[in-house]
C-alpha positions as CSV (number, residue, x, y, z in Angstrom):
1,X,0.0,0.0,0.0
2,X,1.0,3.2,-0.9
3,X,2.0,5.2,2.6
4,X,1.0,9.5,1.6
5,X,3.1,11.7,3.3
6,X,2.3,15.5,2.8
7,X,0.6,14.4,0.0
8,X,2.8,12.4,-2.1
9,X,4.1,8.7,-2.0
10,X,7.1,8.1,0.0
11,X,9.7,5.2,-0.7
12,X,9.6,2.3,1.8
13,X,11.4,-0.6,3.1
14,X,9.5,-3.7,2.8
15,X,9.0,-3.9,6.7
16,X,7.4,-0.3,6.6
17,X,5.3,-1.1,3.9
18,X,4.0,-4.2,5.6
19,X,4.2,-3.2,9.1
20,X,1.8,0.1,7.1
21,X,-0.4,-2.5,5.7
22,X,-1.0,-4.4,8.7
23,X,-2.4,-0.9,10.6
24,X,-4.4,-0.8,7.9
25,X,-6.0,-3.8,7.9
26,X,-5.6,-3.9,12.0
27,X,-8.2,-6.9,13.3
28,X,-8.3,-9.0,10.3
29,X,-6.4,-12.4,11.2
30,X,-6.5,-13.5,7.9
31,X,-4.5,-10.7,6.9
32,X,-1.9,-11.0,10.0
33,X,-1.1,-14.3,9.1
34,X,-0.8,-13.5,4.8
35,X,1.9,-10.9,6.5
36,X,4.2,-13.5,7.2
37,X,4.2,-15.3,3.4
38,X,5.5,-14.4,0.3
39,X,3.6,-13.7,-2.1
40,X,2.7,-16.3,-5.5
41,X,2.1,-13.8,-8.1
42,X,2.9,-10.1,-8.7
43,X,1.3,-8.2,-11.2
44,X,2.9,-5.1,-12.3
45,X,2.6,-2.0,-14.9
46,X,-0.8,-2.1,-14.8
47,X,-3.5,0.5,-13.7
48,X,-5.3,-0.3,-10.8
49,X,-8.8,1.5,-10.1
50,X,-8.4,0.3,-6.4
51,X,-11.5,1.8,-4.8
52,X,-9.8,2.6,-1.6
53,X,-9.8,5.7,-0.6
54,X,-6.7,6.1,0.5
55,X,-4.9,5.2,-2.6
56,X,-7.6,5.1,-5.9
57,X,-4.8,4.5,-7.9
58,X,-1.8,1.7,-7.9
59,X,0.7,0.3,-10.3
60,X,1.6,-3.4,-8.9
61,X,-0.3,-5.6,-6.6
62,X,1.2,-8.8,-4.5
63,X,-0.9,-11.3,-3.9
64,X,-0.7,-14.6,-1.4
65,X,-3.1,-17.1,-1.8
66,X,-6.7,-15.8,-1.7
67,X,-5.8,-12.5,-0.9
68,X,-4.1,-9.2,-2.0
69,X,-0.8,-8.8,0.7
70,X,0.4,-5.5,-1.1
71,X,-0.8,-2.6,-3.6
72,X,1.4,0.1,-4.4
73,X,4.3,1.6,-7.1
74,X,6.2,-1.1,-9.0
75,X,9.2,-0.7,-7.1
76,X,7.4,-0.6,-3.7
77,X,5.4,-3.8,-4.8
78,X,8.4,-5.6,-6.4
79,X,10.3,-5.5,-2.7
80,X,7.9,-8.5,-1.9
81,X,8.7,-10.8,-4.6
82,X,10.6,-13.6,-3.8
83,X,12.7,-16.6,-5.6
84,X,9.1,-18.3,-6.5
85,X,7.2,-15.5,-6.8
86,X,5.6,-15.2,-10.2
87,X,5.6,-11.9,-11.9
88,X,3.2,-10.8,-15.1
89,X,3.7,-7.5,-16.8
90,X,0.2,-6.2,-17.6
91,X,1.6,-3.6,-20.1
92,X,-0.3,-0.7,-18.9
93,X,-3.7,-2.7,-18.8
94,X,-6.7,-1.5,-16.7
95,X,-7.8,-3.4,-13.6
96,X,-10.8,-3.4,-11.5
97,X,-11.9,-5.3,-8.7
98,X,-13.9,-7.6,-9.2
99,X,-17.7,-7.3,-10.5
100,X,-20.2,-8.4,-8.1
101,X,-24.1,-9.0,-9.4
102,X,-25.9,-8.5,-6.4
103,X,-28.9,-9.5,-7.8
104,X,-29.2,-12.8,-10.3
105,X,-30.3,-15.9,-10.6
106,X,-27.5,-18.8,-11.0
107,X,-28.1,-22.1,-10.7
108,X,-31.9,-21.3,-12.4
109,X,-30.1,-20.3,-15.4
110,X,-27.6,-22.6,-15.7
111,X,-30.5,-25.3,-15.7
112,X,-32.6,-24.0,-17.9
113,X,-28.9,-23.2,-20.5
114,X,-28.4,-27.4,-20.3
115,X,-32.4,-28.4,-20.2
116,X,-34.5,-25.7,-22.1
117,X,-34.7,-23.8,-25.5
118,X,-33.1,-20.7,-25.9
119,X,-35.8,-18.1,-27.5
120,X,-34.1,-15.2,-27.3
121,X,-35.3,-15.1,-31.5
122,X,-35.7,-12.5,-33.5
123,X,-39.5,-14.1,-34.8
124,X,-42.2,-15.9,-33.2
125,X,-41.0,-17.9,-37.4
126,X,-38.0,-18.4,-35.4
127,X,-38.9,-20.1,-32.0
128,X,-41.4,-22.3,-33.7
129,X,-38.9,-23.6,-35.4
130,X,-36.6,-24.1,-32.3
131,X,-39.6,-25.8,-30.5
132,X,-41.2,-27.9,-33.7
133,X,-37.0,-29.4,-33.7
134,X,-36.7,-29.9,-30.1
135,X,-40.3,-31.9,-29.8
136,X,-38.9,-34.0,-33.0
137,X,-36.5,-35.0,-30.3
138,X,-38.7,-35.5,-27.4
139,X,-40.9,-38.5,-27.2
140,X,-44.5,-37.4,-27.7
141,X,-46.5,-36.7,-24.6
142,X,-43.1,-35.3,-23.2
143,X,-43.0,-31.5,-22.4
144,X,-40.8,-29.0,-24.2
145,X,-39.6,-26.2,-22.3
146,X,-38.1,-22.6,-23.5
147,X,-36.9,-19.8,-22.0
148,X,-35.7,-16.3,-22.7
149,X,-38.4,-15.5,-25.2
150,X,-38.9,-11.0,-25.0
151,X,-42.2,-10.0,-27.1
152,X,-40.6,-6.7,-27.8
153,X,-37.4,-8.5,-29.4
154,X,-39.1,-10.3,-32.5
155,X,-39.9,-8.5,-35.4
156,X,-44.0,-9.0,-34.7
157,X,-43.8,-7.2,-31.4
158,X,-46.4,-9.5,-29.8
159,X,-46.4,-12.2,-27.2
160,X,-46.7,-15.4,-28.4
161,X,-49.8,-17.3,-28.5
162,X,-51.4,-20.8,-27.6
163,X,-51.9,-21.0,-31.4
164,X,-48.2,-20.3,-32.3
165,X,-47.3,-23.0,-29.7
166,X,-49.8,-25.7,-30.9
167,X,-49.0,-25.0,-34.9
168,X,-45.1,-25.8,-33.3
169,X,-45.4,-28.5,-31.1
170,X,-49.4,-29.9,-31.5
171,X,-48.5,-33.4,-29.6
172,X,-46.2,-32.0,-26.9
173,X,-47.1,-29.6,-24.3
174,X,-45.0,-26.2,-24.3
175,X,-44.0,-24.2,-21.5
176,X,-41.7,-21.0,-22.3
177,X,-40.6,-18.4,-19.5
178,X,-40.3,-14.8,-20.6
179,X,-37.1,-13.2,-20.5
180,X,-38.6,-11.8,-17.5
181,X,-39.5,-14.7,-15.3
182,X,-42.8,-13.4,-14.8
183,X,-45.0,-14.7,-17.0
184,X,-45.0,-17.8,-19.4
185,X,-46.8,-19.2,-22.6
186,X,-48.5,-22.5,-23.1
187,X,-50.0,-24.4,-25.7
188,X,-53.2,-26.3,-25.4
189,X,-51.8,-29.9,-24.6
190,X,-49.9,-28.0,-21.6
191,X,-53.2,-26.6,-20.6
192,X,-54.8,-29.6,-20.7
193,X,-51.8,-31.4,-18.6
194,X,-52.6,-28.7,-16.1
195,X,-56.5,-29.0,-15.4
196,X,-56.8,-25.6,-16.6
197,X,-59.6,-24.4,-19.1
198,X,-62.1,-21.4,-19.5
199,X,-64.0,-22.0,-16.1
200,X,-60.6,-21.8,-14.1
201,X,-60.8,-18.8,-11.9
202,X,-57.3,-16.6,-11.7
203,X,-55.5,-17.5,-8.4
204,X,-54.2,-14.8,-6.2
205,X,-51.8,-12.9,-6.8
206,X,-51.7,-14.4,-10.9
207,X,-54.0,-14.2,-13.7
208,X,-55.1,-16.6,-17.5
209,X,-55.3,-14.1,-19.8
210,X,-57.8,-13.9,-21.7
211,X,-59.3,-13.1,-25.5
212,X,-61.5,-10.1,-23.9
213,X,-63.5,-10.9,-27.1
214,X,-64.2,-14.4,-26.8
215,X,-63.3,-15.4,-23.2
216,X,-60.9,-18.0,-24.7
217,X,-57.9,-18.6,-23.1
218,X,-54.6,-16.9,-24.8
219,X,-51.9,-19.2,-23.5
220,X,-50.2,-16.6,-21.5
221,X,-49.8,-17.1,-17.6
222,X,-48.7,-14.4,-15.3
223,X,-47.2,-14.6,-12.0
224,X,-48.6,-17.1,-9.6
225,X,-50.6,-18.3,-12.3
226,X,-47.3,-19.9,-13.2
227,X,-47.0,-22.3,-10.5
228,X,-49.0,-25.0,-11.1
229,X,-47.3,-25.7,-14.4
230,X,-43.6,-25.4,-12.6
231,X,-45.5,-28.7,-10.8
232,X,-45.7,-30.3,-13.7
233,X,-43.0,-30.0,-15.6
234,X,-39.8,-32.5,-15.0
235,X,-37.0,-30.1,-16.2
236,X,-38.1,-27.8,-13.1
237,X,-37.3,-30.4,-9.8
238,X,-35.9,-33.6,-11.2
239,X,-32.2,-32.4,-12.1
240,X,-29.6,-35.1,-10.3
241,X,-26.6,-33.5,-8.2
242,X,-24.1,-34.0,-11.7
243,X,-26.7,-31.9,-13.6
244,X,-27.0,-29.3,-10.9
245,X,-23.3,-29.1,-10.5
246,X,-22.9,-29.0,-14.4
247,X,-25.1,-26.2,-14.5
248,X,-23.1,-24.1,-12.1
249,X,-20.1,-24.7,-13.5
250,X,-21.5,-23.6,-17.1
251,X,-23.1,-20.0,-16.0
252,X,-20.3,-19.3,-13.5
253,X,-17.6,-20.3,-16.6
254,X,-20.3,-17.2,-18.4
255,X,-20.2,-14.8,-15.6
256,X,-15.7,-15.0,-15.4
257,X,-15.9,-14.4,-19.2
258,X,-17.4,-11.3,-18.4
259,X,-16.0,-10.4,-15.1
260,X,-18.4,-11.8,-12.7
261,X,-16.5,-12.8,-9.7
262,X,-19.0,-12.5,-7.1
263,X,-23.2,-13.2,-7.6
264,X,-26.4,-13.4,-4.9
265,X,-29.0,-15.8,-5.9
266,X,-31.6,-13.8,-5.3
267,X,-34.1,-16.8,-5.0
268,X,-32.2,-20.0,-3.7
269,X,-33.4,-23.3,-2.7
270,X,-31.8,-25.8,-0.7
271,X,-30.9,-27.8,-3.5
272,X,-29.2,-24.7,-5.3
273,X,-27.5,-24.1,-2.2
274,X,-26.0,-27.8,-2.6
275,X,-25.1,-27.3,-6.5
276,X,-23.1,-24.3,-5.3
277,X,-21.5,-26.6,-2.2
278,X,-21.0,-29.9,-5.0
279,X,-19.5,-27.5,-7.4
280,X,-17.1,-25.6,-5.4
281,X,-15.8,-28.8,-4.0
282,X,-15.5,-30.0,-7.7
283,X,-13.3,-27.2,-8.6
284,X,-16.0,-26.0,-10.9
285,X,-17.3,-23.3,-8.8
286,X,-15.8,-20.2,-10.7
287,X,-17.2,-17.0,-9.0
288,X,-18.5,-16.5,-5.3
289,X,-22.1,-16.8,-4.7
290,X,-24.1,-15.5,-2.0
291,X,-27.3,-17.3,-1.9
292,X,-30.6,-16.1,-0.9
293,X,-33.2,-18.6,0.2
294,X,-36.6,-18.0,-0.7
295,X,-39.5,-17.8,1.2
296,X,-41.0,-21.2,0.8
297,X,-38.0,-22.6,2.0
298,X,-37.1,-20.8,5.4
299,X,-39.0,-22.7,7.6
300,X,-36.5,-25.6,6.9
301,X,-33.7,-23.3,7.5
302,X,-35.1,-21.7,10.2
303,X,-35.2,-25.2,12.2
304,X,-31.7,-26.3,10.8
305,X,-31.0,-23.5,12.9
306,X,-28.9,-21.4,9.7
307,X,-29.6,-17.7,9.1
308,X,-27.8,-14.8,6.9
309,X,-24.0,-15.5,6.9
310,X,-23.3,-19.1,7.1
311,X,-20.5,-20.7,5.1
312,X,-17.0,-19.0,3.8
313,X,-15.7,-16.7,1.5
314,X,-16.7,-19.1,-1.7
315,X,-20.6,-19.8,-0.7
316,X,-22.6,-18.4,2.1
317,X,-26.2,-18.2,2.8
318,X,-27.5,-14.7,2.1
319,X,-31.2,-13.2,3.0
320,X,-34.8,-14.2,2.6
321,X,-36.4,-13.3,-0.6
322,X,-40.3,-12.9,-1.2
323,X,-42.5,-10.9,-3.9
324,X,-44.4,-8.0,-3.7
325,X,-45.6,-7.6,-7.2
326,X,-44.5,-8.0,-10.7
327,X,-41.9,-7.4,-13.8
328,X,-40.3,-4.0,-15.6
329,X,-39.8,-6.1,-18.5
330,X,-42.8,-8.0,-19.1
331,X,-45.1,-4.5,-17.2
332,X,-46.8,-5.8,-14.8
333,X,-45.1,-3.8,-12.0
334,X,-47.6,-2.2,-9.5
335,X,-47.3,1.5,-10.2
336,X,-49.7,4.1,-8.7
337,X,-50.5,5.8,-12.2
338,X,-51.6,3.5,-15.5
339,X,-48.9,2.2,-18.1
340,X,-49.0,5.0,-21.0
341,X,-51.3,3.6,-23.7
342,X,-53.0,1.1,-21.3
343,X,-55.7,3.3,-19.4
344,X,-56.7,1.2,-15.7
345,X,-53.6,-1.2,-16.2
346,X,-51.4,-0.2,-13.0
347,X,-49.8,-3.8,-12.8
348,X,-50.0,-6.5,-10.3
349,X,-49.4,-7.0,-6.6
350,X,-48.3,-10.8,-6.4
351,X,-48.6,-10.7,-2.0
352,X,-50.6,-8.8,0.3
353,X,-49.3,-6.8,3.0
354,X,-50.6,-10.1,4.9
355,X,-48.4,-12.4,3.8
356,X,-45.4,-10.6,3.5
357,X,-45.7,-9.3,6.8
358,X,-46.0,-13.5,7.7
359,X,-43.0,-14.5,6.3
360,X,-40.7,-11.3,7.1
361,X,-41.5,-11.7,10.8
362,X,-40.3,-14.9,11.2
363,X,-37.2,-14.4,9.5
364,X,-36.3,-11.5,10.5
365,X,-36.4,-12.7,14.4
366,X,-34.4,-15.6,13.5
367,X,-31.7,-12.7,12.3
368,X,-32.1,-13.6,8.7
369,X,-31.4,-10.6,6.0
370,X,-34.6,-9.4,4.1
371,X,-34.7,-9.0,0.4
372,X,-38.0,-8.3,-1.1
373,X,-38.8,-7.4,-4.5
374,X,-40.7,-4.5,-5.9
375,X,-40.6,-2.9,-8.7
376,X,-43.6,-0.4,-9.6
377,X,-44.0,2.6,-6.5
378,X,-47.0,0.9,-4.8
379,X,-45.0,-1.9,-4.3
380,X,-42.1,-0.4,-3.1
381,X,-44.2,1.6,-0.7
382,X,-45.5,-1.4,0.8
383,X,-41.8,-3.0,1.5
384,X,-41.0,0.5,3.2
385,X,-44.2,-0.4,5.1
386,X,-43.2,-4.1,6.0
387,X,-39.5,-2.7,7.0
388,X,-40.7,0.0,9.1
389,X,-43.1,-2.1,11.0
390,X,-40.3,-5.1,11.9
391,X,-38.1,-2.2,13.1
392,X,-40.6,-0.6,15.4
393,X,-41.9,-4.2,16.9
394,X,-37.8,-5.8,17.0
395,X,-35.4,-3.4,15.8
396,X,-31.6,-4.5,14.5
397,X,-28.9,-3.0,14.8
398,X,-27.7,-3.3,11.0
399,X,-30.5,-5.6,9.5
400,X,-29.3,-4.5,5.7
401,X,-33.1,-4.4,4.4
402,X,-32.7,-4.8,0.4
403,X,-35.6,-3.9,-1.8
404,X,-35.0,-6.0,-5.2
405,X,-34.8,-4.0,-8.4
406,X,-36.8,-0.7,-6.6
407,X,-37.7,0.8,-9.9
408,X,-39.9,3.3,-9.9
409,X,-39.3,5.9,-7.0
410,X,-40.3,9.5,-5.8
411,X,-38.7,11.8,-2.8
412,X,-40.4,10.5,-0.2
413,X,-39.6,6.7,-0.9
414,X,-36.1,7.5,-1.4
415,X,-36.2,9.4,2.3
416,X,-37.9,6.9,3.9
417,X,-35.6,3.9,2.4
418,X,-32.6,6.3,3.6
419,X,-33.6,6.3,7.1
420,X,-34.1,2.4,7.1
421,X,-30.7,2.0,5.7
422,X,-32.5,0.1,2.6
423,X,-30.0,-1.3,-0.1
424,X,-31.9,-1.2,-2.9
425,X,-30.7,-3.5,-6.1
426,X,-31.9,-1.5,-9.5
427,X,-31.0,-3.4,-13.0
428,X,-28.6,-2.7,-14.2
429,X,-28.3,-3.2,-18.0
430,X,-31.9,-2.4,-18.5
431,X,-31.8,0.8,-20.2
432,X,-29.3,0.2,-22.3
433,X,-31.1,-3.6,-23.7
434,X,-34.8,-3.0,-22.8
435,X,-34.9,0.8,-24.3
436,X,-38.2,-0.7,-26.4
437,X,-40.1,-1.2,-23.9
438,X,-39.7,2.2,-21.8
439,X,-42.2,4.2,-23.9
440,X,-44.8,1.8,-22.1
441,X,-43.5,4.1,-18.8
442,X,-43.5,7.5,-20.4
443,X,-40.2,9.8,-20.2
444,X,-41.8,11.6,-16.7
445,X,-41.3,8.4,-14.8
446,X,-37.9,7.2,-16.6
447,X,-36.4,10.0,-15.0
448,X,-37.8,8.1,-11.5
449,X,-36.6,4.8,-12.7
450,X,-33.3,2.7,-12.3
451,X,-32.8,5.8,-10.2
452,X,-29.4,5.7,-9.4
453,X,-28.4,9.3,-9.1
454,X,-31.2,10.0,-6.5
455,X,-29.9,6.7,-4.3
456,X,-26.4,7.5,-4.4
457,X,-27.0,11.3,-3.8
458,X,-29.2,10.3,-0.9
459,X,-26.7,8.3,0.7
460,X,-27.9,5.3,-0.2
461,X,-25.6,2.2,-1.5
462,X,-27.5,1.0,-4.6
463,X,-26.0,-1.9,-6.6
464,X,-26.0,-3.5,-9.3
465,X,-28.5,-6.5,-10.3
466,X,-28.7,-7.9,-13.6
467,X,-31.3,-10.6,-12.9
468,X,-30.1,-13.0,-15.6
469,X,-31.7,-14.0,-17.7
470,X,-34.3,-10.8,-17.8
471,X,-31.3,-8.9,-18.5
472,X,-27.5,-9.3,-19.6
473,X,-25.3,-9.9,-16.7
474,X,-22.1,-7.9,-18.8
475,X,-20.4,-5.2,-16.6
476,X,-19.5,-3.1,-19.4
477,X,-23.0,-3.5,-20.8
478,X,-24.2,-2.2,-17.2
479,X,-21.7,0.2,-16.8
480,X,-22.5,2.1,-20.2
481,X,-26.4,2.1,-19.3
482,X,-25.9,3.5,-15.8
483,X,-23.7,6.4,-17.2
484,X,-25.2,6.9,-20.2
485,X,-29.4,5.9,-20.1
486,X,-29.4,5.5,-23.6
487,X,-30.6,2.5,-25.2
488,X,-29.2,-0.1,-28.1
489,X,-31.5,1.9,-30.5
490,X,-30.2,5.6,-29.6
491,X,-32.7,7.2,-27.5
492,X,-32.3,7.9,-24.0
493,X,-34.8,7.3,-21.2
494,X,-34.2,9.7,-17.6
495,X,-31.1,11.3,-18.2
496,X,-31.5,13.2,-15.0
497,X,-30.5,9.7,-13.7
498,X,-27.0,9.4,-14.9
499,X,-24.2,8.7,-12.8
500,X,-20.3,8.8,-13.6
501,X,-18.1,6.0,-14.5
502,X,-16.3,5.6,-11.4
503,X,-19.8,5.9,-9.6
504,X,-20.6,3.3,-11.6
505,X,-17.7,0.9,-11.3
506,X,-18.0,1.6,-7.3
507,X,-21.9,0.2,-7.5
508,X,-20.9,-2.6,-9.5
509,X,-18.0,-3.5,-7.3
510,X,-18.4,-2.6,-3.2
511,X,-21.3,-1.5,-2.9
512,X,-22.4,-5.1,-4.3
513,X,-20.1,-6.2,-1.5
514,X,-21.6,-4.7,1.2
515,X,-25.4,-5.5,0.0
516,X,-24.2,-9.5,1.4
517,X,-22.1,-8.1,4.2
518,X,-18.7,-8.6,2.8
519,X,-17.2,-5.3,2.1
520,X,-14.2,-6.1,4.5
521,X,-13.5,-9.2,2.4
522,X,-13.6,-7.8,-1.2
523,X,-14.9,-4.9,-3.8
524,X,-12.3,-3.5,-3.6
525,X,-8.1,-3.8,-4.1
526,X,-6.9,-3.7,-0.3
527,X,-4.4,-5.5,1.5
528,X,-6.4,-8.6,3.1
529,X,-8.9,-8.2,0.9
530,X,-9.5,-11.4,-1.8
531,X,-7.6,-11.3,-5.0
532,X,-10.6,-10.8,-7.3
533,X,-10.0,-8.7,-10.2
534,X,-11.0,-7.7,-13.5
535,X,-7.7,-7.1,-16.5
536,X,-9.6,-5.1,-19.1
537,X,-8.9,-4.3,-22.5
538,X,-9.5,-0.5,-22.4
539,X,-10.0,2.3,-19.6
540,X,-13.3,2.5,-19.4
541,X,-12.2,6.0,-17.3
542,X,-10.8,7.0,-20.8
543,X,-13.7,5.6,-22.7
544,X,-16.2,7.7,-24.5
545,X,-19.5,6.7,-22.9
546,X,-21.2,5.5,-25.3
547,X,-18.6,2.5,-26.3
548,X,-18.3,1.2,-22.5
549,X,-20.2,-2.3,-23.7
550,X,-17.7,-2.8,-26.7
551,X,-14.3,-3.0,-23.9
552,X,-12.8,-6.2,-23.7
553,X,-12.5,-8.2,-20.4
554,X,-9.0,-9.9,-21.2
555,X,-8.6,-11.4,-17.8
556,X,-10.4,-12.9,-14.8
557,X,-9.3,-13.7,-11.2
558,X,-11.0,-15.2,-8.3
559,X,-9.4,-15.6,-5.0
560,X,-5.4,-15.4,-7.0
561,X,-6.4,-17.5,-9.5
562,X,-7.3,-17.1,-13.4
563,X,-10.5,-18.1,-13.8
564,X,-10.9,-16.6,-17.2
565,X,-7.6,-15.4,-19.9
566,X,-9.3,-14.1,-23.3
């Protein structure tokens, strides 16, 4: 570490610089006892965005096992290497910590990447075609299931119908998830598999849509309509501990292509948490995952006796997650004023006050985290609500309360979320990839959404969530939306919600960190802090704005080791 004196760096012995480091990291044993090695690997001529205050900027960086032991000038950093240490010359290259996606969904996607079709198609043509050659494969009877389909990605702007699916697949039945994850589209043999015709009511909290003209049912499902098809189907709950461990190995591989080194599941199960466990014991685990459990699972954990923080540095058990009401993508958050073009459509609330009150209690004594998600204002109020409550009846300390995605905001939400110490999670590449969809929410409310620049001037430690699959997990893709709000297509959507690169790259990197309470442990370049970093191909501090997404990631590293080299 760099030691200031009156302003400017000082040359140091190796004893000062470590004895230096050590006050700095004063009370972490892990680091006390990294003092005394030598360090593996030494990276040098490189430019190091380090996030620490103290020194933002560093040439060289010394690493000893898991963790950074030194970050400073070349020659103060080159004092540490020894007869085995290795040394790579970065050549001037750009590196970041490590980017954290506080907000995603893992082990889902990595299933559904081995098990399901991927529609992300530019025609409903298109997907037909990839369903009519994957039931040619599939013994008839057997389901066929897709995911990643968008509506406002194919060229006939429209969702999907039962028709479309039956004219694909007539002897199979079809379940595909939107992009999403809030809704889904079914053919008439999947309908029939599910007991489900005209006379079926809509269940709380999810509704069969309808032809308003002839009462006939459309083949799209929304919210908890969902569930009683996720029953059904095989490819949701009979995976066997090799595929589960396959599939985390495949979508972590994705995320340290990208620069993913840390993820929260932000709706675990037992069984994901066990994928991640298998995997990591594997050697196939190749980014740290926080996992949130959610709600219809906690009463097992609960008795097991585990709560928020439980495991290591490679997978721990994060919050509680539940759902207040519905999607950004698919619009069918609650919001208190209609969706433009759609007069009395102000979305959906997927659980009353009730029941999330029910299942936040009960966590939330057993000292579990809380994350709830809520997109539209209504729904966000009602999580202030919930939080407020628990903290008046049994107040924490530092509970972390996290509202998930918190999209749509005004003042006095932002306020009251300040004064709870709310983290909320906003997505983070949606701007930039779902521009076509935010003239359903007009240009007044964009400059209320993904709202960035009111969190962080508030005081407020927003991160970043991608939520793959409903949006790209890329940093660079995220980075360039947050600073610029303009979309693939050119226009941009609530400019006043810009925020600056390093902002950016600080949301993306410890401020993820700290949403899972490990901001002493990584998010940033420190000594004692884990060796996870980004090598990038450009400075995306020098980069014009608008060509963020196109910078390379050349290399990857997790805990001192290359996960990913380009």
């Amino acid at each position: 570490v760099l030691l200031p004196q009156g302003g400017t760096g000082m040359r140091v012995s190796r004893r000062d610089l470590l004895a230096g480091a050590v006050a700095l990291a004063a009370g972490r044993s892990a680091f006390a006892a990294l003092a005394r090695e030598q360090p593996a690997l030494l990276l040098k001529n490189g430019r190091f965005l380090t996030l620490d205050p103290r020194q933002p900027r560093a040439e060289a960086l010394a690493i000893a096992g898991e963790r950074i032991l030194a970050v400073g000038s070349n020659d103060e950093v080159a004092g540490f290497a020894g007869s085995a240490t290795k040394v790579v010359d970065l050549g001037g290259k750009t590196v970041t910590p490590g980017f954290v996606d506080a907000h995603c969904h893992p082990a889902y996607a990595g299933r559904r990447h081995l098990r399901f079709v991927d529609c992300d198609l530019r025609s409903i043509a298109a997907i037909q075609a990839a369903i009519r050659e994957r039931a040619a494969k599939t013994p008839s009877g057997g389901w066929v299931g897709g995911f990643k389909y968008d509506d406002t990605k194919t060229a006939e702007r429209r969702f999907v119908r039962r028709a479309d699916l039956d004219a694909a697949a007539p002897e199979h039945p079809v379940f595909i998830e939107h992009r999403g994850g809030h809704t889904a589209f079914v053919n008439s043999a999947a309908l029939a598999k599910a007991g489900i015709d005209e006379s079926t009511p809509d269940p709380q909290g999810g509704r069969f849509e309808r032809d308003p003209a002839t009462g006939r049912l459309t083949g799209r499902i929304l919210e908890r309509a969902v569930d009683p098809f996720q029953a059904l189907i095989p490819a949701f709950g009979t995976t066997t501990r090799d595929e589960d461990r396959a599939a985390v190995r495949l979508i972590t591989q994705m995320f340290a292509k990208a620069g993913v080194t840390s993820s929260t599941d932000a709706y675990g199960t037992p069984e994901d948490l066990r994928a991640y466990q298998d995997a990591r014991e594997s050697g196939d685990l190749h980014a740290r995952i926080s996992c949130m459990i959610g709600y219809a699972h906690i009463d097992r954990m609960i008795e097991a006796g585990v709560r928020t923080g439980l495991g290591d540095d490679w997978v721990r058990v994060g919050g509680m997650k539940q759902t207040c009401d519905g999607s950004i993508s698919e619009r069918t958050a609650r919001l208190s004023t209609p969706y433009v073009g759609r007069p009395g459509d102000r979305g959906i609330i997927v659980m009353d006050a009730g029941e999330l009150y029910a299942n936040a209690r009960k966590a939330h004594e057993a000292g579990w985290q809380l994350g709830t998600h809520a997109n539209g204002d209504v729904g966000i109020g009602m999580v202030c609500d919930l939080y407020e409550r628990l903290q008046r009846e049994m107040p924490r300390p530092d509970p972390r309360f996290r509202i998930e995605h918190c999209t749509v905001i005004d003042d006095s939400l932002v306020a009251r979320m300040k004064a709870l110490g709310v983290i909320p999670t906003p997505f983070s590449t949606y701007v930039y990839f779902h521009g076509e969809k935010m003239p359903e929410y007009g240009e007044e409310r964009l400059d209320r959404m993904f709202a960035l620049r009111s969190f962080l001037d508030a005081g407020i430690r927003a991160t970043m969530g991608s939520d793959y699959p409903p949006g790209p997990f890329e940093p660079m893709m995220a980075l360039q939306s947050m600073v610029t709000r303009t979309a693939i297509d050119g226009r941009t959507w609530g400019p006043k919600q810009r925020i600056t690169v390093e902002e950016a790259i600080r949301v993306c990197t410890l401020n993820g960190a700290y949403a899972s309470f490990e901001e002493h442990g990584k998010g940033s370049l420190e000594p004692g802090k884990l060796a996870d970093l980004v090598v990038l191909g450009r400075d995306p501090l020098a980069e014009d704005p608008s060509t963020l997404v196109s910078i390379p990631v050349e290399r990857t590293m997790v805990g001192g080791r290359w996960v990913y080299e380009s």
